[in-house]
C-alpha positions in Angstrom: 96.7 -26.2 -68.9 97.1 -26.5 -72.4 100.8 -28.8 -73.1 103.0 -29.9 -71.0 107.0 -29.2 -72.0 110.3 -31.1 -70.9 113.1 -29.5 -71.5 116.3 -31.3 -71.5 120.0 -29.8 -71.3 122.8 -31.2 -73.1 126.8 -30.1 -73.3 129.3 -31.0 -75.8 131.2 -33.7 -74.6 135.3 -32.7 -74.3 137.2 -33.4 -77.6 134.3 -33.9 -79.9 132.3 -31.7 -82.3 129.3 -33.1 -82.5 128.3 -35.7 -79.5 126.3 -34.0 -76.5 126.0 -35.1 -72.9 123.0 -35.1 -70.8 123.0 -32.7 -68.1 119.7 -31.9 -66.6 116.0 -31.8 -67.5 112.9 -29.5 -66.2 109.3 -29.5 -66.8 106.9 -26.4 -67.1 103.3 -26.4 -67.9 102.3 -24.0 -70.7 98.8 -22.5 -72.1 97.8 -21.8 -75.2 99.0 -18.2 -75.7 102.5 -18.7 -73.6 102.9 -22.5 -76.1 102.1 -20.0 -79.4 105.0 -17.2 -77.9 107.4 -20.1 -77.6 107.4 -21.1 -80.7 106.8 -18.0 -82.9 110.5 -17.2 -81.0 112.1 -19.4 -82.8 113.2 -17.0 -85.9 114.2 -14.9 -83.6 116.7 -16.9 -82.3 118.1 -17.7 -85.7 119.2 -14.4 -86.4 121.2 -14.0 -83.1 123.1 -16.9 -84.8 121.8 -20.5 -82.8 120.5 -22.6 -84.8 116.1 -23.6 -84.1 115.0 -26.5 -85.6 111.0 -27.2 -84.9 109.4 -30.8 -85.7 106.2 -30.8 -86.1 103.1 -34.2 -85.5 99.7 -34.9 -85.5 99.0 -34.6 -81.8 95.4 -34.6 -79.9 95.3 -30.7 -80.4 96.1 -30.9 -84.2 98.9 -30.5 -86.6 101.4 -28.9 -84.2 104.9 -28.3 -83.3 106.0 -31.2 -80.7 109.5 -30.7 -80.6 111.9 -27.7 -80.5 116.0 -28.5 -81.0 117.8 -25.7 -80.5 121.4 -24.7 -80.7 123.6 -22.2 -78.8 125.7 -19.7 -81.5 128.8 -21.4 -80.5 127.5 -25.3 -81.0 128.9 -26.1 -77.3 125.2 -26.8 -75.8 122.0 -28.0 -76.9 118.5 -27.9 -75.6 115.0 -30.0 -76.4 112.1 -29.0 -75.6 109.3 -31.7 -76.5 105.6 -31.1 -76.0 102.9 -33.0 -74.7 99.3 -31.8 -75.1 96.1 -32.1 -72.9 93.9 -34.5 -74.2 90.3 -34.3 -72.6 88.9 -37.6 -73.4 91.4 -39.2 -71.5 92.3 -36.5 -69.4 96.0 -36.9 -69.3 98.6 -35.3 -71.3 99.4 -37.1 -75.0 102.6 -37.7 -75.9 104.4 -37.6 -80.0 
């Protein structure tokens, strides 16, 4: 596998506009091409009207994108994906 992505789930908490709530969190291994499809999405998702915002680090496998924050349309639920990328030499998974 190539990165390793957690993906965490957030609401809007009632009677605010801007402060988000945990709700729940999943983790999916990636490779290369599915990691590249993921984040070539992203502009795609602007124009439907959310809001992508991509972060990018020096990681093990280079000058990458590490971090996704994306926005529904509507602003009532968030989502972060953060990467974590296969390092051989230590054969575990590197974080940002």
């Amino acid at each position: 596998m190539y990165c390793k992505m957690i993906k965490e789930f957030y609401e809007l908490k009632e009677g605010t506009k801007n402060a988000y709530q945990f709700i729940k969190s999943e983790v999916k291994e990636y490779d290369r091409e599915q990691y590249r499809n993921y984040i070539e999405a992203a502009p795609f998702f602007r124009r439907l009207g959310g809001s992508e915002y991509l972060e990018r680090a020096y990681t093990c496998a280079g000058y990458l994108v590490n971090r996704v924050i994306s926005k529904s349309p509507d602003r009532k639920s968030k989502r972060i994906a953060k990467f974590y990328f296969w390092n051989n030499h230590k054969n575990e998974y590197s974080g940002h």
